[in-house]
BAVO-350937 format. One line per field, with one value per residue (C-alpha): x, y, z; residue number from 1. Coordinates in pm, whole numbers, plus 50000, padded with zeros to 5 digits. Last residue first. Example, Ala and Ser with C-alpha at 12.3 -4.5 7.8 and 13.67 -1.06 7.14 Angstrom:
2
x = [51367/51230];
y = [49894/49550];
z = [50714/50780];
i = [2/1];
***
This chain:
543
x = [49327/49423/49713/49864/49836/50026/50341/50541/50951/51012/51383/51210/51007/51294/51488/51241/51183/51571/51560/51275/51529/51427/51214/50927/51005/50980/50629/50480/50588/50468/50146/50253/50458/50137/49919/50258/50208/49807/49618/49305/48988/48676/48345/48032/48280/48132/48054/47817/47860/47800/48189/48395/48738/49021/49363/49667/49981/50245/50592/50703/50807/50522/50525/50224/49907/49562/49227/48940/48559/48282/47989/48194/48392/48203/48423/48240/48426/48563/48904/49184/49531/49758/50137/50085/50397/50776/50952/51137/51500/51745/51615/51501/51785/51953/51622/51568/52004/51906/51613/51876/52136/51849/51764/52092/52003/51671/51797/52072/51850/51649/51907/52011/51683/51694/51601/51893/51846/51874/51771/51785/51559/51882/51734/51750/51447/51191/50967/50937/50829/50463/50399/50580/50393/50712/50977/50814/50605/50920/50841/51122/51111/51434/51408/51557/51327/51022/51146/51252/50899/50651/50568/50223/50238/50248/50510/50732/50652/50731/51130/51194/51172/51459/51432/51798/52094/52243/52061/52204/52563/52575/52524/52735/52986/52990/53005/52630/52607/52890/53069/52776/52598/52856/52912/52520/52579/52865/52576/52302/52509/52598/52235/52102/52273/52079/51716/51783/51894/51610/51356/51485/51236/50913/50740/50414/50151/49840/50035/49863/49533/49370/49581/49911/50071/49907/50225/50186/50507/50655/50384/50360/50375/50726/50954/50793/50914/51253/51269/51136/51402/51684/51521/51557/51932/51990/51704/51922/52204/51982/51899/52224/52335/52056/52210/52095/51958/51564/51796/51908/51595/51451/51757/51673/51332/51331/51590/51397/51114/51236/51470/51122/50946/51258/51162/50818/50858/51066/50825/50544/50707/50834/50441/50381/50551/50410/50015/49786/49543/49211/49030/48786/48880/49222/49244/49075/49309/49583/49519/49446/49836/49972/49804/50007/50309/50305/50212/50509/50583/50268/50152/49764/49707/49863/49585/49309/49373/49258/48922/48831/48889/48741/48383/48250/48032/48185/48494/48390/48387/48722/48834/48722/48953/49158/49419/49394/49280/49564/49644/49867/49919/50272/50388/50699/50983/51291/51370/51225/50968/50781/50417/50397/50098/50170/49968/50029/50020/50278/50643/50619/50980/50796/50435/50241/50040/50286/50490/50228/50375/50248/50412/50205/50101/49737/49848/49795/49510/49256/48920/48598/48460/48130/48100/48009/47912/48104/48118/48536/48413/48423/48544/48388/48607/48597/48903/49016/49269/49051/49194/49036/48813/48957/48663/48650/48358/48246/47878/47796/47458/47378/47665/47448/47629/47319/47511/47234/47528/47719/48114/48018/47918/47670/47730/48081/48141/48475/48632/48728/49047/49037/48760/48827/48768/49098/49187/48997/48816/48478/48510/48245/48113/48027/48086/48369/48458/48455/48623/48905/48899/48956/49213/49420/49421/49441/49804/49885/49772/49683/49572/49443/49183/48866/48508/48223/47964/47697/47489/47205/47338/47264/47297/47641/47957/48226/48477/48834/49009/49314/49608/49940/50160/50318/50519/50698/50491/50198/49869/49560/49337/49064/48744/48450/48084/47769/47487/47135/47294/47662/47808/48188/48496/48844/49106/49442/49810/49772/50072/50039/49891/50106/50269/50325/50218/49878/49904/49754/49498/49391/49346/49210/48896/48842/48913/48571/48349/48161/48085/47982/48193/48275/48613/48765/49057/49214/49127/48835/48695/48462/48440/48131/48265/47992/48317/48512/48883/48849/48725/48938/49230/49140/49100/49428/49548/49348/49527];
y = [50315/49988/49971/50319/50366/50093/50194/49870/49900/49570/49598/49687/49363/49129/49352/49277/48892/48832/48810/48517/48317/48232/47929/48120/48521/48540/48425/48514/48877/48810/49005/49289/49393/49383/49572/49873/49912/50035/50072/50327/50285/50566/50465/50673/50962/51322/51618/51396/51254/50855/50882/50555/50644/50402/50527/50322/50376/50125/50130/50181/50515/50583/50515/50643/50436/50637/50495/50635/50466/50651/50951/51279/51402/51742/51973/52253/52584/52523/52469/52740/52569/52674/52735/53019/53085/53076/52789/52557/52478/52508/52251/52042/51779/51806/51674/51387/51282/51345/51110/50856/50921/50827/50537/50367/50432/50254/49977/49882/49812/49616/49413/49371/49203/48912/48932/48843/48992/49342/49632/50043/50189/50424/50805/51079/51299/51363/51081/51137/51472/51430/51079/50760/50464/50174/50410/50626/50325/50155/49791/49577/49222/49152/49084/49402/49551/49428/49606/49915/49966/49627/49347/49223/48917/48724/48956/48904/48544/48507/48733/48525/48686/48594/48752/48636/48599/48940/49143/49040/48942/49259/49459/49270/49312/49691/49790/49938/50075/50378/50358/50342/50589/50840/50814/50882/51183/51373/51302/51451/51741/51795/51798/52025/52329/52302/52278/52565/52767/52694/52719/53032/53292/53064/52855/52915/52820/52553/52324/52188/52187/51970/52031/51928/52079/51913/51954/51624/51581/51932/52200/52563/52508/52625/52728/52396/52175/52316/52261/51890/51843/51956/51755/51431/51474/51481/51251/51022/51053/51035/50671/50590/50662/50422/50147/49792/49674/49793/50126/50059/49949/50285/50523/50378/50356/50725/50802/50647/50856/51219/51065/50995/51342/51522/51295/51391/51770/51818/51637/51843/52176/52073/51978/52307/52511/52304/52361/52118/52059/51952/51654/51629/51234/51289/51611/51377/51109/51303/51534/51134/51038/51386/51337/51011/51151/51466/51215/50989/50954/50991/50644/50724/51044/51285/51053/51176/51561/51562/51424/51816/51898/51606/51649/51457/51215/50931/51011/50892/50521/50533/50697/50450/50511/50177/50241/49880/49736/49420/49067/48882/48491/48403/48047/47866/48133/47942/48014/47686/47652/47899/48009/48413/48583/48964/49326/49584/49927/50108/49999/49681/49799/50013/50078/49843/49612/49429/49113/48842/48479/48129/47786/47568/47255/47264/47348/47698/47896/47614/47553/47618/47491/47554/47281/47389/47083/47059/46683/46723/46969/47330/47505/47781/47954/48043/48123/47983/48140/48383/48636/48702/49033/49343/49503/49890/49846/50108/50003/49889/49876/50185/50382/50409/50360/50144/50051/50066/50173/49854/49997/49937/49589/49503/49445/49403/49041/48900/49235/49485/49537/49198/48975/48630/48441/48246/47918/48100/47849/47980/48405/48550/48849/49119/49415/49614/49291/49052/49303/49338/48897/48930/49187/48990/48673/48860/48910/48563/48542/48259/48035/48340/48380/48292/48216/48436/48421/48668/48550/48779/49023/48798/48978/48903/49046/49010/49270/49242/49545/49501/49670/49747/50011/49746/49618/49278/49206/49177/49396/49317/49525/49304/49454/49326/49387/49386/49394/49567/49831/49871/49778/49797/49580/49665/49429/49610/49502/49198/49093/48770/48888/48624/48858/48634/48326/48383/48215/48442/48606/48268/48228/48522/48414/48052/48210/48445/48276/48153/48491/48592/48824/49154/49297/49647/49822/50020/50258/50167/49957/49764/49379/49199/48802/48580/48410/48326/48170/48258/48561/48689/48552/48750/49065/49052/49005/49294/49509];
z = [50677/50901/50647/50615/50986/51065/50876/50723/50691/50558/50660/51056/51008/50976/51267/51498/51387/51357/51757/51745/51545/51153/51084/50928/50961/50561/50537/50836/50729/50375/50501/50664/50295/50143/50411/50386/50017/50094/49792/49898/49803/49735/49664/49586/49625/49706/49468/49262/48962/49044/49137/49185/49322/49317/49477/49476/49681/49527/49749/50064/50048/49726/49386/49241/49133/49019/48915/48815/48789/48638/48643/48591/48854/49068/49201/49386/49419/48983/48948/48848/48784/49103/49086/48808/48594/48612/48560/48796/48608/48868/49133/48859/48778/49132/49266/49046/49152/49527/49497/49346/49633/49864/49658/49737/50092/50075/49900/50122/50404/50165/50048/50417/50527/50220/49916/49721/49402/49425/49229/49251/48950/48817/48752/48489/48482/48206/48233/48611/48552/48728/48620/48443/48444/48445/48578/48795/48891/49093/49033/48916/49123/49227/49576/49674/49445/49657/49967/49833/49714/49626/49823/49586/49810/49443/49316/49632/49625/49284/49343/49640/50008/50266/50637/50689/50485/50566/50808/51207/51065/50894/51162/51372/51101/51105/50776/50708/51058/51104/50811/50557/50774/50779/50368/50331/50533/50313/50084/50258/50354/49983/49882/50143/50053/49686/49878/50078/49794/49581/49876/49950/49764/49911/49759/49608/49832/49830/49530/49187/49009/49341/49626/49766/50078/50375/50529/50756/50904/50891/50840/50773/50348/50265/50563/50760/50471/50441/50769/50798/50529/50721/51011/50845/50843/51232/51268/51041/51261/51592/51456/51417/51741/51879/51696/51893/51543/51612/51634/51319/51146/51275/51142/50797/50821/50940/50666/50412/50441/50487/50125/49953/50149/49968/49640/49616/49703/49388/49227/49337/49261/48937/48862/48976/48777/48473/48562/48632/48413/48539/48297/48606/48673/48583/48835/49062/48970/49055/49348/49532/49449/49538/49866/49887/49793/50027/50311/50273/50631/50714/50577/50667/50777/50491/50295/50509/50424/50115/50188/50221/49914/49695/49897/50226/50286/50138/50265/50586/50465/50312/50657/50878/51151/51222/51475/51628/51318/51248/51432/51210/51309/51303/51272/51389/51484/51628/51953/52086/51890/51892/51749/51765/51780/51629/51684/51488/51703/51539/51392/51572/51754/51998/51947/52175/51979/52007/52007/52199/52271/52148/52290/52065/52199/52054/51717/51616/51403/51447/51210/51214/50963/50684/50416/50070/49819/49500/49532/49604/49895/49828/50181/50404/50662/51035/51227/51573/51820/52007/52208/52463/52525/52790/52908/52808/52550/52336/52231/51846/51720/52064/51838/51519/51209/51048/50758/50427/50190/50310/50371/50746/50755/51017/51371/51491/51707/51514/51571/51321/51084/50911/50963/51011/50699/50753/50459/50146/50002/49930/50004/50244/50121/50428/50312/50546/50742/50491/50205/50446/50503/50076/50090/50364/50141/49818/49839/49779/49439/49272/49598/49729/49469/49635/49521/49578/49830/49973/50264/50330/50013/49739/49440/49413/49173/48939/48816/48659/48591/48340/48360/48158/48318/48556/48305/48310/48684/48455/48627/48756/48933/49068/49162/49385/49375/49588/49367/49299/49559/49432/49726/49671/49713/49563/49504/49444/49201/49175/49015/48745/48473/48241/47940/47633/47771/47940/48301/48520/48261/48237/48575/48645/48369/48504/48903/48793/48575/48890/48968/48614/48443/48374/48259/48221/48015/48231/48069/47860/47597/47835/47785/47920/47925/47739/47549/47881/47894/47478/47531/47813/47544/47319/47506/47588/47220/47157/47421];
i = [543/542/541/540/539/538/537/536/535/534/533/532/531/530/529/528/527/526/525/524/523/522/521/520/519/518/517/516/515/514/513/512/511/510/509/508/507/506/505/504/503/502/501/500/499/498/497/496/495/494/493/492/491/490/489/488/487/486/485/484/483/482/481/480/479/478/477/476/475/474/473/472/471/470/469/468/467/466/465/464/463/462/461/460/459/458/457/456/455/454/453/452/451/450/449/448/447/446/445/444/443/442/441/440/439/438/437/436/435/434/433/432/431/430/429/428/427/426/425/424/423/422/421/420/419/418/417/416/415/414/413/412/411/410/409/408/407/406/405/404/403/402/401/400/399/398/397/396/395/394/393/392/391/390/389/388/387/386/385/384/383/382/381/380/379/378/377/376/375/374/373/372/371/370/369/368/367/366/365/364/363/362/361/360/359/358/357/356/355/354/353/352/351/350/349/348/347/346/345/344/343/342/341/340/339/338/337/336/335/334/333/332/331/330/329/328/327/326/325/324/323/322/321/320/319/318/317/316/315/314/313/312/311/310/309/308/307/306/305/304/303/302/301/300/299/298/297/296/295/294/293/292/291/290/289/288/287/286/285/284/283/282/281/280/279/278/277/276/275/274/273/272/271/270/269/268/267/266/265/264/263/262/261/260/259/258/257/256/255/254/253/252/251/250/249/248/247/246/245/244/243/242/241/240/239/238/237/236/235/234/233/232/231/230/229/228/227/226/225/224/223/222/221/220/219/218/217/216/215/214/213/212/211/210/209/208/207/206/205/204/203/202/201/200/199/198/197/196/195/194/193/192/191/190/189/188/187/186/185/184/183/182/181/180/179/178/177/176/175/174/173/172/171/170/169/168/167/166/165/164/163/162/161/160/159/158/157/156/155/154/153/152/151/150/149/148/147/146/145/144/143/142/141/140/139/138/137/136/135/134/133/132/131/130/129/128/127/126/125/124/123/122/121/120/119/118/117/116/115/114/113/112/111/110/109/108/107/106/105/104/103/102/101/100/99/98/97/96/95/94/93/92/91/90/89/88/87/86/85/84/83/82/81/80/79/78/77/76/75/74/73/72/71/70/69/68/67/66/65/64/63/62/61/60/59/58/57/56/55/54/53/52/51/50/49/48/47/46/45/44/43/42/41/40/39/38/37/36/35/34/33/32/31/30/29/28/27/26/25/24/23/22/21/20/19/18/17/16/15/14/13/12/11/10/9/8/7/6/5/4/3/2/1];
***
């Protein structure tokens, strides 16, 4: 870390450096793309995956966060912070030419705060519409319904977007400025549910068949939650994150337990933490096998998708025996699990294995040989190793364009550091890398499971924590490896029992965004089956 902070001091010598974890940054907002880009391009281990961007009204100022990570080990991290005082027309510059990712992040912290960023190409806002009044993550939001009516007319579409450019002078020129060409020949793909993967909604420039442009279209489900956490205590937010990827609801809760039991210095006890990862991995293979059996079906395979239904609902039992639930088992809580399980879990657990592997050889002969198949994954939907790390694309997608990014592996937690497991890795990046990913890291969930199973120990299940949690005055962050990737949690407490600010790191917003990336110049029919390898859940993004 003192060579990092080195060369933060030699980008920018008045930089405020806190010796903390992760180690964190302030500087002055036109100090800011100096500083990340020297981060970006330092030699010996370039920052160059960001890995959340964080925006938060801090009263005097409204702030943003960059969590910044090197794609050579993702346990390193630096928190860069800048901020405005000016909250009539707040300004800072943009990042999106160094990181991709940011693009969606930034028009998010536009909609929820109201900071414009200079140079960023679309300041639409992201998640509500282009009329909302005020900013809703704004501590002063006037949430009254009369500020913003229901409406039950149908609204066009607009296809222009706002943004405000540096000129060569260093003037600022507001534009408005054209999503498509005037010819374009633009069609809708969602934001019904089928084959979008959940109410997403895409505009599609063609040519021909050929996909042109895609213009994302995102908030249909959006609920708030990050701003109704605010009001409400560590226990009861629980429950959110089983809402927003549900299909890997027992990881994401596990996620938030963490960094409040990091934040509280709660230990959780060993019984538990075999528990948890035990869990982890059944809700990792429950996860897979619905993108799996999805991707087929968006294929033309509907017996596929009953085949991993088939499987899937092994684990939904074993789930429902154990905690009362299935999808959402609301099963983690802070200092460990909510039940004990139950006498058979063991043995329940252990008979699934072999049917999940007698499986994995059905599937490979049923969808991953079929030439069709093949024909319709291989070769197409093609994401490079720097534009997966600059998209911040991580999961099964992300490895199967070589980028190495499972967190077990590079900031071990739970047991991870004490189980034997392969990080699966391609280097093609292209739709059937992915699909092969996912089933590859079946076996390997398997594998983590086999290792425990046996060896749970005996002792409490539940650490003892105090009725009213409290988190010391500070910022926390927590990063597990999720079903589709990096789920990040950020919590700023001021010491009380509720959040200041609480974030959540969605995997599925990154791998939305290289979609227009990876579906240019590929056939209208790949665009389906493109999307189904990336294996987004809408929830999990419009949070």
């Amino acid at each position: 870390m003192e060579n990092i902070k080195k060369v933060i001091l030699e980008a920018v010598p008045e930089a405020v450096i806190e010796d903390k974890t992760p180690l964190t940054v302030t500087v002055e907002p036109d100090k800011l793309r100096h500083l990340v880009k020297a981060l970006r391009n330092y030699t010996e281990m370039p920052f160059d995956y960001l890995a959340m961007l964080t925006g938060t009204d801090e009263g005097e100022k409204l702030m943003v966060t960059y969590l910044l990570c090197p794609s050579k080990d993702l346990s390193i991290e630096v928190a860069v912070k800048t901020g405005t005082a000016d909250r009539v027309n707040p300004l800072l510059y943009t990042v999106t030419d160094i990181y991709e990712t940011a693009h969606y992040n930034e028009r998010e912290v536009f909609a929820m705060l109201g900071i414009r960023f200079i140079n960023n190409p679309d300041m639409r806002r992201f998640f509500l519409n282009s009329d909302w009044v005020g900013y809703p993550l704004r501590k002063d939001y006037d949430a009254s319904p009369i500020k913003n009516p229901v409406s039950v007319e149908s609204k066009d579409i607009i296809d222009t977007a706002p943004r405000i450019m540096e000129t060569p002078d260093g003037k600022l020129k507001e534009e408005l400025v054209n999503i498509f060409e005037k010819d374009d020949y633009i069609i809708n793909i969602g934001p019904q549910h089928p084959s979008t993967h959940g109410v997403m909604h895409f505009r599609v420039a063609l040519e021909g068949e050929i996909v042109k442009k895609i213009d994302v279209h995102s908030g249909y489900i959006h609920r708030g939650i990050e701003k109704l956490s605010e009001k409400l205590t560590y226990p009861q937010i629980l429950h959110f994150t089983d809402r927003l990827d549900y299909l890997s609801a027992n990881i994401n809760r596990h996620g938030l337990c963490m960094c409040v039991e990091k934040a509280a210095g709660i230990e959780v006890p060993e019984r538990a933490q075999y528990i948890r990862t035990i869990m982890d991995e059944l809700n990792r293979i429950d996860s897979h096998l619905v993108a799996w059996g999805t991707m087929c079906m968006d294929l033309g395979s509907t017996t596929a998708f009953i085949y991993g239904m088939r499987e899937r609902e092994d684990i939904l039992k074993i789930f429902e025996k154990n905690t009362g639930g299935r999808l959402i088992i609301n099963y983690n809580v802070i200092g460990g699990v909510m039940f004990d399980i139950q006498p058979d879990f063991q043995s329940d657990v252990k008979a699934f294995i072999p049917v999940m592997r007698k499986a994995l050889i059905e599937y490979n002969k049923l969808f991953t040989g079929n030439v069709i198949a093949v024909g319709r994954m291989k070769g197409l939907g093609i994401l490079s190793k720097e534009d997966a790390i600059s998209y911040a694309v991580t999961g099964p997608a992300g490895r199967g364009s070589a980028f190495s990014c499972d967190l077990r592996k590079h900031a071990p937690y739970a047991l991870y550091d004490k189980v034997e497991f392969k990080e699966i890795i391609r280097d093609n990046g292209d739709s059937f890398d992915r699909y092969l990913n996912r089933l590859d890291e079946i076996e390997e969930s398997l594998k983590i499971i086999e290792q425990l199973i046996d060896n749970i120990p005996e002792g409490d299940f539940l650490a003892k924590t105090k009725a009213i949690i409290k988190l010391p005055e500070g910022e926390y962050y927590q990063r597990v490896e999720a079903g589709r990737g990096e789920f990040g949690v950020y919590i700023e407490s001021r010491g009380d029992k509720t959040p200041y600010r609480l974030k959540f790191r969605s995997p599925s917003m990154a791998a939305v965004s290289a979609m227009p990336l990876i579906c240019a110049d590929e056939k209208i029919s790949d665009f389906i089956g493109i999307g189904g390898s990336m294996d987004y859940v809408i929830p999990d993004i419009d949070r």
